[in-house]
MARSEVO-373257 format. One record per residue: x, y, z of N, C-alpha, C, CB in turn; residue in three letters. Coordinates in pm, whole numbers, plus 50000, padded with zeros to 5 digits. Glycine has a CB too. Layout:
BEGIN
XYZXYZXYZXYZALA ...
This chain:
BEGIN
391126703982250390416694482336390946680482307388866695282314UNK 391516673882405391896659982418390676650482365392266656982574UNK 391076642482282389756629682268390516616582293388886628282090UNK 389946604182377390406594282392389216581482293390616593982558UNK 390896578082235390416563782112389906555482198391746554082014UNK 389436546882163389426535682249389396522382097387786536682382UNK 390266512182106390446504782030389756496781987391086501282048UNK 389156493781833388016486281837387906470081886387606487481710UNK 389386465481920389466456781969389536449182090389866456281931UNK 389546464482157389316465382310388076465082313389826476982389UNK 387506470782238385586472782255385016459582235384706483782123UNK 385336451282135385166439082115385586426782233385836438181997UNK 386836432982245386766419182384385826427982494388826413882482UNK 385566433882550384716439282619383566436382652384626446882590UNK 383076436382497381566431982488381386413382482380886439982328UNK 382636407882434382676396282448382516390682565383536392982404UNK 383796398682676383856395682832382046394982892384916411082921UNK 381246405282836379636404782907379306394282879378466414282865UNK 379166391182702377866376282645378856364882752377906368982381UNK 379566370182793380306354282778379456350182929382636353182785UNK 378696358282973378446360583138376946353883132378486379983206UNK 376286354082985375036350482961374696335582941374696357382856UNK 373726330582957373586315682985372406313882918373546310583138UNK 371636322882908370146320282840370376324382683368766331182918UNK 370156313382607369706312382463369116322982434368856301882428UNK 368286326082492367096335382428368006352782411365386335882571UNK 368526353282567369446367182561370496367482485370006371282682UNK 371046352882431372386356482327371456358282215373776343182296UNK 370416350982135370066353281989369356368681994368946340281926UNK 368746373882103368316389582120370276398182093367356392582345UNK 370906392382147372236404982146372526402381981374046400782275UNK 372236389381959372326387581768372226402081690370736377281696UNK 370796404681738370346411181677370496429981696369266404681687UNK 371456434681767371596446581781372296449081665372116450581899UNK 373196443481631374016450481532374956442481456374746460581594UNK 375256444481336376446436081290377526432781343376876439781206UNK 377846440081435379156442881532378946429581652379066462081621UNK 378006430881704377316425181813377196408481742375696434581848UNK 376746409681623376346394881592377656387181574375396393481453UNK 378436394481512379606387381474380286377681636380776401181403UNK 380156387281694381056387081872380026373981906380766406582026UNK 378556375981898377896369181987377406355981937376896376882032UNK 377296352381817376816340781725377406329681764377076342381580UNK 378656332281776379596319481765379246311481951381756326581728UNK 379036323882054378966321982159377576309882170378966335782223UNK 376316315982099374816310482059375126297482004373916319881941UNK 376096293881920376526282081883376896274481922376986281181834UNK 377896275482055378686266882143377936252882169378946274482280UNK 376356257882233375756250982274374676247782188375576254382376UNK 374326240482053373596237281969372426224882004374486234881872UNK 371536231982010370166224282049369046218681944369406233682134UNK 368936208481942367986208581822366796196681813368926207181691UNK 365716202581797364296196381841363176198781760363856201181972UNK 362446190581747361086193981711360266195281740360666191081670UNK 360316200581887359566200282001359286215882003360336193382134UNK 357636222882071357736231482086357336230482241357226238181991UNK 357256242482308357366241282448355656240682519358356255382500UNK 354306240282366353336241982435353306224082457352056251482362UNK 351776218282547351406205782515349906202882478351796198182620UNK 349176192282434347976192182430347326184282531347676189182318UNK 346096190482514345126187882652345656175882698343396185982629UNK 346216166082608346336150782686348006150582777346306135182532UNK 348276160482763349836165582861350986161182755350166154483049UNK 351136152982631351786150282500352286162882458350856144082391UNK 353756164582424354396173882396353696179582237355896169082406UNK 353816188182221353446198382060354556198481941353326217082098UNK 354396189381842355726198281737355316211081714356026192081570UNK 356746215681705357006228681660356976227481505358376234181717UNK 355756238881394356126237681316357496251381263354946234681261UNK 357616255381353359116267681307360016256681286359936281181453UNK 360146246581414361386238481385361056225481295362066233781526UNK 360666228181197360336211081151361116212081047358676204881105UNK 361996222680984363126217280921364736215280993363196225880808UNK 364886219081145365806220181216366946205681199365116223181349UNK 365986194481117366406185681142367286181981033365566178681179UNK 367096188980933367936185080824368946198580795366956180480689UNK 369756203880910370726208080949372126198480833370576205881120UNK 373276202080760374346198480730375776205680734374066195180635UNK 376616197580685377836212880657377596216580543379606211080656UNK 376796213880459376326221280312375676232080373375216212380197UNK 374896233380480373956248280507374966259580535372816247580657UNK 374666267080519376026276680499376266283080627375866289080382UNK 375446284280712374946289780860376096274080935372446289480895UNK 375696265680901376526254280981378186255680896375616235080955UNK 378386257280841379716254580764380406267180838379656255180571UNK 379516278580826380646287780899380896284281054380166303880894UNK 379756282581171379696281581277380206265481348378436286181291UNK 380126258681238380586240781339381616240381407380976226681255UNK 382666247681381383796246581450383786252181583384766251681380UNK 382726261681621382506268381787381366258681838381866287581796UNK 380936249681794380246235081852380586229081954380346224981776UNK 380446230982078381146221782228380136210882247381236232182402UNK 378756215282274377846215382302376736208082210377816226082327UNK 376186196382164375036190382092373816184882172375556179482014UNK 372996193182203371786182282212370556176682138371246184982296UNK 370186167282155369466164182013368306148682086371096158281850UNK 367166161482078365976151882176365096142482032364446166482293UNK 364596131082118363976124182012363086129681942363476114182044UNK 362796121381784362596123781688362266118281588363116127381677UNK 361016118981493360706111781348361956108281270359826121581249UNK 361786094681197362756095581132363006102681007362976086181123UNK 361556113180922361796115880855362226130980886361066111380787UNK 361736136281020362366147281074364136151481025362216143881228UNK 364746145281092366306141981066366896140580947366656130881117UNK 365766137080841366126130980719367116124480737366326138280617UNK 366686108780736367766098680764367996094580592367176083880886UNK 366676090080514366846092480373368346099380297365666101680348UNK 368636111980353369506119680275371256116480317369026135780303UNK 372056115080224373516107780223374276118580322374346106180045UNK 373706134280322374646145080399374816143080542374086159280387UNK 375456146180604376216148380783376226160680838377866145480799UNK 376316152980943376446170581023377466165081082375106179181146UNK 378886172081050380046172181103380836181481247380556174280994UNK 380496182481349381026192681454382846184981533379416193881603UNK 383646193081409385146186681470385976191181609386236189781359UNK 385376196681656385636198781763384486199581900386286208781734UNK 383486192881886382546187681994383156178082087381356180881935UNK 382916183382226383266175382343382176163182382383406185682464UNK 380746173182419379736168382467378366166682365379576176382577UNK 377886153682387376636153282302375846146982431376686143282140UNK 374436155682422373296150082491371946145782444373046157682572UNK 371726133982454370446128682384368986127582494370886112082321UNK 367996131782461367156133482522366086122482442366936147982536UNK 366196109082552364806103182471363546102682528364916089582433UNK 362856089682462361316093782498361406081382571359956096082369UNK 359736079082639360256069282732360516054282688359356069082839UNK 360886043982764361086033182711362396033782634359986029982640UNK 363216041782647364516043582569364306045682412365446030582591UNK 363246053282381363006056882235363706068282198361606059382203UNK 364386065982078365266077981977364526080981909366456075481890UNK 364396077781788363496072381663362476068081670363876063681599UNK 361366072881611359826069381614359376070481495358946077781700UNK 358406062181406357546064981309358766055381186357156084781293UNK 358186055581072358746044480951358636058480843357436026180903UNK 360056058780781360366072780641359166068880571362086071880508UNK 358726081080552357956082580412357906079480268357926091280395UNK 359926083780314360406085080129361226070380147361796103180061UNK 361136070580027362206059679965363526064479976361996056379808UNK 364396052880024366076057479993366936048279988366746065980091UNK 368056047479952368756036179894369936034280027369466040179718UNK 369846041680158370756040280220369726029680339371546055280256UNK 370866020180322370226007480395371206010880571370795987680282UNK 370526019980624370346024280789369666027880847370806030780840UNK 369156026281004368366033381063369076042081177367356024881104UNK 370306043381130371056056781236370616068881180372916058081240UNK 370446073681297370256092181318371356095581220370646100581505UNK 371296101581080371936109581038372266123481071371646108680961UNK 371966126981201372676139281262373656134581345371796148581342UNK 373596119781379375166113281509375816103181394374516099581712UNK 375786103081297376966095381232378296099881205376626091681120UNK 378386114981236379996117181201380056123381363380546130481038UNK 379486120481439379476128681574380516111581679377066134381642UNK 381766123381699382266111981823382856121281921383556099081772UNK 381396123082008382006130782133382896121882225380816136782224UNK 383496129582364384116128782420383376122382584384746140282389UNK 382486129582570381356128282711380236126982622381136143382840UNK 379076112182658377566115182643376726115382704377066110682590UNK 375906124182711374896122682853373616119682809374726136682952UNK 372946109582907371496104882825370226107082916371496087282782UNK 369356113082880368066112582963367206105582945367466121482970UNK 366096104983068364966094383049365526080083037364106097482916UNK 366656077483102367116064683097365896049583181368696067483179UNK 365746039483123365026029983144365486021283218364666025683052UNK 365986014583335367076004783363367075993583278367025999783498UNK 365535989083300365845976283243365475978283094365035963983316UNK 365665990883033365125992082938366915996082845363696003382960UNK 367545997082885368596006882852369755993582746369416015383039UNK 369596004282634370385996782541371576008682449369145988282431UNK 372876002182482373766012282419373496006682237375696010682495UNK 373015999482199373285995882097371615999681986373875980282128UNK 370976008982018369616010781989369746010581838368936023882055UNK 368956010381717369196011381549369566027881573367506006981418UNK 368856035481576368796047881556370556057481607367336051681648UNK 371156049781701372566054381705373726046781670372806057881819UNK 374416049081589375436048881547376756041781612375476059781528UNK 377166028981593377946020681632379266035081680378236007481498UNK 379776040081592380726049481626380646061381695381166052381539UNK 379406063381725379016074181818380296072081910377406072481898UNK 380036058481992380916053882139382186055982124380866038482185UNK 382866055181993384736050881982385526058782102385626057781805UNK 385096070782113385956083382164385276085682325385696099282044UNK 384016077982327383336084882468384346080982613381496076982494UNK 384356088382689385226085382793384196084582938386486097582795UNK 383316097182909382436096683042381316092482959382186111583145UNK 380316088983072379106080883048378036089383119379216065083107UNK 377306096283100376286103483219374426101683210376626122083203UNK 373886090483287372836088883315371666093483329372966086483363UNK 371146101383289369866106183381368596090283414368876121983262UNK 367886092883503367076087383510366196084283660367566079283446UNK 365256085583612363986084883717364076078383850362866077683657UNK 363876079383963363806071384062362146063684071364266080684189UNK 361146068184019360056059684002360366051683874358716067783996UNK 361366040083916360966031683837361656012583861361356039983700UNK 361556004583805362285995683902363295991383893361865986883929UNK 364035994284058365965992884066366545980284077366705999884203UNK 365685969984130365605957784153365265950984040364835955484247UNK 365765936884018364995928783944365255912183909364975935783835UNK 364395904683902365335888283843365845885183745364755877083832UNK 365435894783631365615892783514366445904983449364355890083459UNK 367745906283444368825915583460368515918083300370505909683523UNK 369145930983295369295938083112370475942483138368175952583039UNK 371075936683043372295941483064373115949282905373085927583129UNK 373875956882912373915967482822374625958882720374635981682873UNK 374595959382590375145953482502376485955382436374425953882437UNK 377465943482468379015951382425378915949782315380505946482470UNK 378575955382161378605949882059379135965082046377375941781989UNK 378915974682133379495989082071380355987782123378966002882085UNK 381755998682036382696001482133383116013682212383555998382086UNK 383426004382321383796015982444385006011982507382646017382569UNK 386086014482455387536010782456387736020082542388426010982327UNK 387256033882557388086046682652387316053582710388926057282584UNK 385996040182773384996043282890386216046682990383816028982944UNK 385606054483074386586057883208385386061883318387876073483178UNK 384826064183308383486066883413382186071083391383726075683497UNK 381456067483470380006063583440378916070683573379956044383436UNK 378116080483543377786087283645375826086283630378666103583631UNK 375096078083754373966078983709373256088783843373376063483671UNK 372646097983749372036106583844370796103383873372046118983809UNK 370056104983963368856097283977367846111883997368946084484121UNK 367136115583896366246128983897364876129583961365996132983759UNK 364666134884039362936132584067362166144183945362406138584275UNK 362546152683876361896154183794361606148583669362046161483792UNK 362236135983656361856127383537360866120383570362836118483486UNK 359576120983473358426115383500358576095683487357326123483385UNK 357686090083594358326075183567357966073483439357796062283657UNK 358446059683392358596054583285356816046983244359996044283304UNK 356406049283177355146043783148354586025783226355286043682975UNK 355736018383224355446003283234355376009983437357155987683147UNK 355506017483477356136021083633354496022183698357336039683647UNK 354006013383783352276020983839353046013584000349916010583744UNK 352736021484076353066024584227351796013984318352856045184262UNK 350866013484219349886004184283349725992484262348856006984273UNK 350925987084190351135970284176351995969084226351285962784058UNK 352305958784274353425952384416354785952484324352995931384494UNK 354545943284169355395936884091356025950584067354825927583968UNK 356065962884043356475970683969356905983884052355515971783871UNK 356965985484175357435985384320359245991484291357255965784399UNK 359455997184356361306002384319361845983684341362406018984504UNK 361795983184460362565971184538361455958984569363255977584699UNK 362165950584444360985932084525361485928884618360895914484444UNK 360295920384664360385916984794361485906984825359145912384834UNK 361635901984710362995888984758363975894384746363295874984676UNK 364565911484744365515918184780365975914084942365085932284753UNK 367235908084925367935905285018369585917485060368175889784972UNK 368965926485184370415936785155371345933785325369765960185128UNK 371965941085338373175942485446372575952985533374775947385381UNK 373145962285594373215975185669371715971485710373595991185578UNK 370585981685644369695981985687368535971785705369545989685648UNK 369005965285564367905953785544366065959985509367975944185714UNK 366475963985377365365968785307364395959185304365665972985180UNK 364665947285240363175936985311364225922285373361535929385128UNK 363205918385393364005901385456363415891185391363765896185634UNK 364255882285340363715868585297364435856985292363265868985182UNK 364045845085296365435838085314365955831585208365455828385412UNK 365825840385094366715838484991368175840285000366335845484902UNK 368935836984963370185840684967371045850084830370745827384992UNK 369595848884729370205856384617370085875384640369285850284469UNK 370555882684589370585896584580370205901084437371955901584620UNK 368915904784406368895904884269368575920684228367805894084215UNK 370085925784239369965940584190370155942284065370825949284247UNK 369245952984007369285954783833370725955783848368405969883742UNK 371255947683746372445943483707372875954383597372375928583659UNK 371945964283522372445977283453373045985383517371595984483400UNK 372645988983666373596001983739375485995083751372716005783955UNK 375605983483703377005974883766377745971583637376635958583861UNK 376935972183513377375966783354378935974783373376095974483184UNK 378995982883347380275985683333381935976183415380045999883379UNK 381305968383532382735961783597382135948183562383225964583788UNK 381615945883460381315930583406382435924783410380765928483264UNK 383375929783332384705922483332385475932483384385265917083194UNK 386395918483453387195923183566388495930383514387575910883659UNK 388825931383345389795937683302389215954283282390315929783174UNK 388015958083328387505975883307388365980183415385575981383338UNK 388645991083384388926006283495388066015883457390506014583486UNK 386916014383546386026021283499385346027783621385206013483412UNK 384976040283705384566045583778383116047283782385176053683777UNK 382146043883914380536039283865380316052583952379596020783921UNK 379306065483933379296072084052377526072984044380346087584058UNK 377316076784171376036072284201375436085384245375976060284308UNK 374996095084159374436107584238372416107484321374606121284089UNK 372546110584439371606116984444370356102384483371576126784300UNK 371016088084488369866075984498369396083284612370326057684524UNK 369486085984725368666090184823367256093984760369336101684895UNK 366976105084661365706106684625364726095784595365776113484531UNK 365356083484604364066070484566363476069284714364806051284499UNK 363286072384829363316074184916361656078384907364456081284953UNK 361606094184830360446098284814359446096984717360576106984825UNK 360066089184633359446078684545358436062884548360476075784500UNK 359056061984683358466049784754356976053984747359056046884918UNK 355976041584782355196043584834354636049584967355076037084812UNK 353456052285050353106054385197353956044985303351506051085216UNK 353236033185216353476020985313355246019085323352606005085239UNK 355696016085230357096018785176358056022085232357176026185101UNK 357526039885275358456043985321358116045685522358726057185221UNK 357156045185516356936039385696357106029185719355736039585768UNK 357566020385641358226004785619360036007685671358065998685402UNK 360346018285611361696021785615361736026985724362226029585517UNK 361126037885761361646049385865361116037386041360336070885830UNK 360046030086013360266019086093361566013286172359926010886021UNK 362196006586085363475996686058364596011386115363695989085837UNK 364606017486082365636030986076365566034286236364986046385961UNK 364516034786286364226032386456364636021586506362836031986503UNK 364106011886424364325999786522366125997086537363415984286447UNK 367075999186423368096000986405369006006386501368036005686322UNK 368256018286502368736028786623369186042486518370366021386738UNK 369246040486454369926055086314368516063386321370336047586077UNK 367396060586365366926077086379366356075086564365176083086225UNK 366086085286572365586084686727363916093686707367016095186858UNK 362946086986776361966095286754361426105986700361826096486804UNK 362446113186802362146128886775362566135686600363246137686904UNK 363576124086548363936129386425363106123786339365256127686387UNK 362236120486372360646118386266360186129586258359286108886320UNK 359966138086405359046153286337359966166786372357196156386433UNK 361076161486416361766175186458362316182286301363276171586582UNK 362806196786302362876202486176361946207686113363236195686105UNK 361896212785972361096217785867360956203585748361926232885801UNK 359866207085695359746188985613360556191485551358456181585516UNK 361516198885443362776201185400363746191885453363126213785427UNK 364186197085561365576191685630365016175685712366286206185773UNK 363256174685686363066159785719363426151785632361866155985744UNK 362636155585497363196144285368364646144585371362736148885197UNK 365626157485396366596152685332367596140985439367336166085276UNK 367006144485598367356134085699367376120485634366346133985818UNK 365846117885588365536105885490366016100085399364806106485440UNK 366386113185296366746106185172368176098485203366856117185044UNK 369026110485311370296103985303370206090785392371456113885352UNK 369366088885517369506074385567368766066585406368396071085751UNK 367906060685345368226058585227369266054885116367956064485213UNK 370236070185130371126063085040372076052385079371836071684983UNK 372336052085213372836043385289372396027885246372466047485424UNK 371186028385263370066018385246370586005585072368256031585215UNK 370346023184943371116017284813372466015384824371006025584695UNK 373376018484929374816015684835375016002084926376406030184844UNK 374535998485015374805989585099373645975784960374195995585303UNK 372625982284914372125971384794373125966084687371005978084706UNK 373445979784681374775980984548375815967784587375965999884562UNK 376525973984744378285963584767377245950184801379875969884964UNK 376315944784844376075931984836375945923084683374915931584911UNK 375465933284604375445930084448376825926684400374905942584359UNK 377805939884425378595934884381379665925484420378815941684347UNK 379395924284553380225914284623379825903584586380265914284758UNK 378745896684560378165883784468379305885784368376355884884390UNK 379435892684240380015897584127381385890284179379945915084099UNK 381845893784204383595894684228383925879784347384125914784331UNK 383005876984352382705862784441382735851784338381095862284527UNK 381775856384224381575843484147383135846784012379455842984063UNK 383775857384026385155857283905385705852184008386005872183821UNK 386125846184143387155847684191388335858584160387435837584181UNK 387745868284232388995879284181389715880984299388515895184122UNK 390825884684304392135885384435391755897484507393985887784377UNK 391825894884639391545909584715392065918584683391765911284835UNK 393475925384603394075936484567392755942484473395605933584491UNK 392175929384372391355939584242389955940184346390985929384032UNK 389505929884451388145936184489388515951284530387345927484622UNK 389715954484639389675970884652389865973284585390205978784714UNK 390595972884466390325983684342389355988684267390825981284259UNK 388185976084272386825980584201386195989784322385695965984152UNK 386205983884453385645987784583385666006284582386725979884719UNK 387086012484550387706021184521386776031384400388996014584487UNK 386426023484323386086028184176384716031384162386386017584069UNK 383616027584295382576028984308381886045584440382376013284338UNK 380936052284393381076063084470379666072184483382256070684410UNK 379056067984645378206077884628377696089684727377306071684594UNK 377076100184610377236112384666375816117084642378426121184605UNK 375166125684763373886129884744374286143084650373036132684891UNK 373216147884577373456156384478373826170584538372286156484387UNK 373886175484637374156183584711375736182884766373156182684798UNK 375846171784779377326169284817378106170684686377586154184886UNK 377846164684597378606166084439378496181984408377656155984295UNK 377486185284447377436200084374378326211184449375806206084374UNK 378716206384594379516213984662380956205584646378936216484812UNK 381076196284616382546189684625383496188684488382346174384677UNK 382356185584379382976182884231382466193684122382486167084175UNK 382576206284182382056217384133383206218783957382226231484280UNK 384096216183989385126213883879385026207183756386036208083926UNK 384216194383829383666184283742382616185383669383436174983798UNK 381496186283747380196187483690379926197783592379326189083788UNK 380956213183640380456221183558380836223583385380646231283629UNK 381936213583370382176207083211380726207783162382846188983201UNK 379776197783225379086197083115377376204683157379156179883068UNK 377416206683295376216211683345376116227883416375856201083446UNK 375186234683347375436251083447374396247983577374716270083340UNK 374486251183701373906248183789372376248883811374476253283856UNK 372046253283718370086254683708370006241783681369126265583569UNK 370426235383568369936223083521369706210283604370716219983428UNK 370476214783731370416200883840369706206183928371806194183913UNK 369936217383984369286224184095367736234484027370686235184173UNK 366376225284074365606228683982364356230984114365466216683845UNK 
């Protein structure tokens, strides 16, 4: 009787070819556990993408997230742990949501080294918080950087819960050298909150970002607004009223200034950046507006002539908002080129570099990116995470 071998190394890429098909955490650390065979193949895969929190997923009655006490030593992770020393090198992947400082053990001199990490994602709290609470212990290291991002110099960083006017690259809790190596820049942040303003924040060059190359802010409606954000005060409103724009003319006044938060533009401060600004998805501030707000808009959008009656109720409310959101985004990028046309007005810069910045600026409803820059996005995002 004939018997056919089959090679154990064929069996192994085999079973590799499946995990590699898996996306959920939970189903790679379950394949962990079938067998020695299985763990070896699948661990390193569980590692790629290294997550680490002190967060557990229940909340209390007051809607305030729960620590996890399983994970409350997660934080003092090193390459001394022997679990990290073998696995750091299959590290692509870091995310690392805010956190106590004694969580992290900032106290202790050790690192967490990942030499071959592309992407790090920081998840803060609102108001642009990393770091919360004052160490317990005594320690002789005079810092308040996250000792889990001091030897970390990714390639791409992506940040959530971003604040506009709150947003500081230079916070204590991260690490001057985090930036050396970053090339992309990736945004998250709320559309309830305010885009407009007189009093600009502007990001601090004290870090370096020598091999910024592009800068992508996605604008999420599932990020809850930012605490200072209440919909029922005028002042605190997406767009003030002495917003002066082009195209549609979001409000009218006879100011002549344009006072757009000057954070979505930090990057072409100086006219020596090559730096790409992309703008995903502003249409959703649209449904962020207030009542009045946005029958303020869809008004003007008639009177214009860009909608016609019937495209107020014709359709499913689906394909109405998204009619909306995109007249909208129209609405922001036309806020945006008046902003920056001020900008490049007051450098005197030569018409060759205004089209070149003109060039460098780009926006796309999130639907359009997700069908056009499918190449792009999926570096650092699997498609659940946007499409929610």
């Amino acid at each position: 009787m004939n018997t056919q071998y089959t090679s154990p190394n064929l069996l192994n890429e085999i079973i590799l070819r499946i995990l590699q098909n898996i996306s959920e955490r939970s189903t790679l650390a379950s394949c962990c556990q079938v067998s020695r065979m299985v763990y070896d193949i699948a661990s390193p895969l569980l590692w790629r993408n290294l997550r680490l929190t002190p967060w557990s997923d229940r909340r209390d009655p007051g809607g305030e997230r729960e620590l996890s006490d399983y994970r409350e030593d997660h934080g003092k992770l090193n390459n001394r742990t022997r679990r990290v020393s073998k696995m750091k090198n299959g590290v692509k992947k870091f995310t690392l949501e805010y956190h106590s400082v004694d969580w992290c053990g900032i106290d202790r001199p050790t690192r967490l080294h990942l030499p071959n990490l592309q992407t790090l994602e920081l998840v803060l709290k609102d108001r642009h918080a990393f770091h919360f609470g004052k160490t317990s212990r005594t320690s002789s290291l005079n810092s308040n950087d996250c000792r889990l991002l001091k030897s970390i110099k990714p390639k791409t960083i992506i940040i959530r819960n971003c604040v506009l006017t709150k947003l500081r690259l230079d916070t204590p809790s991260m690490p001057s050298g985090l930036w050396e190596e970053c090339q992309t820049l990736i945004l998250f942040c709320s559309p309830k909150q305010r885009i407009t303003s007189s009093t600009y924040s502007r990001w601090n060059k004290s870090v370096e970002m020598n091999h910024l190359k592009r800068v992508y802010w996605i604008f999420d409606p599932m990020i809850d607004a930012p605490t200072s954000w209440d919909p029922s005060i005028d002042e605190h409103v997406q767009f003030d009223e002495s917003v002066v724009t082009s195209g549609l003319g979001l409000f009218h006044s006879s100011s002549d200034s344009v006072n757009c938060e000057l954070t979505l533009l930090d990057p072409l401060e100086s006219s020596e950046t090559d730096v790409e600004i992309h703008f995903i998805n502003s249409g959703c501030i649209y449904s962020a507006l207030n009542e009045t707000r946005r029958i303020e808009f869809l008004e003007r959008c008639l009177g214009y002539g860009i909608f016609k009656e019937e495209d107020l109720t014709s359709g499913t409310p689906e394909c109405r908002t998204m009619r909306f959101q995109n007249a909208f985004q129209t609405e922001f990028q036309s806020l945006i080129a008046r902003r920056l046309e001020r900008m490049m007005s007051i450098d005197r810069l030569e018409e060759d570099k205004k089209e070149e910045i003109w060039k460098s600026i780009k926006f796309k409803s999130l639907q359009k990116w997700l069908e056009e820059d499918e190449k792009e996005w999926s570096q650092w995002f699997d498609r659940d995470e946007l499409v929610r």
